[in-house]
C-alpha positions in Angstrom: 18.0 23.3 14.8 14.6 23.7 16.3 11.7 21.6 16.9 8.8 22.4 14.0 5.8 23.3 15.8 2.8 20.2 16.1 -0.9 20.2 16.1 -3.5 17.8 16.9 -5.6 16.0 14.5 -8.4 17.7 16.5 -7.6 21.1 15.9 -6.2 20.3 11.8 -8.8 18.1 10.3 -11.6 20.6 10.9 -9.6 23.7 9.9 -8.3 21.2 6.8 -11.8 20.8 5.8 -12.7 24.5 5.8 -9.7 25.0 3.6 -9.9 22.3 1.4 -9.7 24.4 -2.2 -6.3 25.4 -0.4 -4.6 21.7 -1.0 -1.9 21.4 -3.7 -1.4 17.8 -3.3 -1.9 15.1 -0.3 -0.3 11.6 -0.4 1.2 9.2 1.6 2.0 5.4 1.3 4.0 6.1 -1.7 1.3 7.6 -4.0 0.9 11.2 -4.3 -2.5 13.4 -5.3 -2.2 16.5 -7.4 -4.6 19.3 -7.3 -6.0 20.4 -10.6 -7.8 23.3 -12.5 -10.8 20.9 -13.3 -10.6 19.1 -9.8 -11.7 19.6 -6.4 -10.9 18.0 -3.1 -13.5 16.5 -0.6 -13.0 15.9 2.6 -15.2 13.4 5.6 -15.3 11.8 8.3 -16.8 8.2 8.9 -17.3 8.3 12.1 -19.4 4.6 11.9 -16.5 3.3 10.4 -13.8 5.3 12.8 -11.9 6.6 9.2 -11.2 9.9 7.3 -11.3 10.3 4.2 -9.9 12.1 1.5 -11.4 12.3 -2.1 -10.2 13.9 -5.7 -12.9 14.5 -8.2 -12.0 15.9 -11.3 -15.5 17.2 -12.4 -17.9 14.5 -11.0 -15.7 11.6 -11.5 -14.0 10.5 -8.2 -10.1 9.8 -9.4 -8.6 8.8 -6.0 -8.8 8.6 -2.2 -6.9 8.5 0.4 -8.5 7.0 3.8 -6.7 7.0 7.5 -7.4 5.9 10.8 -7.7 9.0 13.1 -6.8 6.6 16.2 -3.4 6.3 13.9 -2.0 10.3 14.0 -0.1 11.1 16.8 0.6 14.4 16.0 0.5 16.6 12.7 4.0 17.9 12.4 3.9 21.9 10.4 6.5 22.9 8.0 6.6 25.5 6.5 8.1 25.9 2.9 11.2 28.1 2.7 11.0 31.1 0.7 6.9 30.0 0.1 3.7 30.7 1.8 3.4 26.8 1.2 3.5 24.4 4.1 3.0 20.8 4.6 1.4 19.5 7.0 2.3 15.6 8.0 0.3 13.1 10.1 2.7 11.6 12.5 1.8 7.5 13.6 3.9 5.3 15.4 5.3 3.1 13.3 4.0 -0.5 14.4 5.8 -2.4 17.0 8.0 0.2 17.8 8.3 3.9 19.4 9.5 5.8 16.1 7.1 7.9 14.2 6.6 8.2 10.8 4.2 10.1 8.1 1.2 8.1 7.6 0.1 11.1 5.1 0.8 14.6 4.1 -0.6 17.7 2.7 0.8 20.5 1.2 -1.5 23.7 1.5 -1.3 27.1 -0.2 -0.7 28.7 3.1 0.1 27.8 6.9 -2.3 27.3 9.7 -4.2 30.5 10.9 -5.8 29.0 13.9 -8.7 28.6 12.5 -9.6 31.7 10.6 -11.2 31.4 6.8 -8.7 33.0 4.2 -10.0 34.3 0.8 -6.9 33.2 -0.8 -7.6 29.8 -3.1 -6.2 28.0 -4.8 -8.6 27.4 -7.6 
């Protein structure tokens, strides 16, 4: 079985935020955030605050966030979805006190990663 291929959090998150209308859902921590007709994703980073963040609006009413420490991705692990253009992409942490890594979050795209090229397919 081979190893999926990795990325950085400094080559994903500012492709992720060029091709943010591209997210189907992102979760982690046991809650999960669907994209919608009426909603659209917006993506930051606090840099003051050392976080990212992660925010569904559906129209002008934020519904959810999900907020991460960069320092906490190790690596984002890219999988792509059998059968689909569809691939997730999952921040890997180490889990604390220990070597293992874990998802601290995910995101499932429309498409995979194109190094950094804009696509014209989207999702809404």
């Amino acid at each position: 079985m081979s190893t999926p291929p990795t990325l950085s959090l400094d080559e994903f998150w500012p492709w992720l935020k060029r091709h943010f209308n591209c997210i189907i859902r992102a979760g982690g921590g046991g809650f999960v955030l669907y994209d919608m007709h009426d909603a659209h994703w917006h993506l930051t980073d606090e840099p003051e605050e050392g976080l990212y963040v992660v925010q569904l609006y559906r129209e002008k009413e934020l519904c959810a966030e999900l907020v991460f420490r960069p320092d906490d991705v190790v690596f984002i692990q890219v999988t792509q979805q059998e059968e689909e253009e569809e691939t997730t992409f999952d921040c890997i942490g180490r889990v604390a006190g220990d070597e293992e890594h874990a998802s601290i979050c995910h995101f499932l795209l429309t498409h995979g990663y194109d190094g950094g090229s804009q696509r014209t397919r989207w999702r809404h």
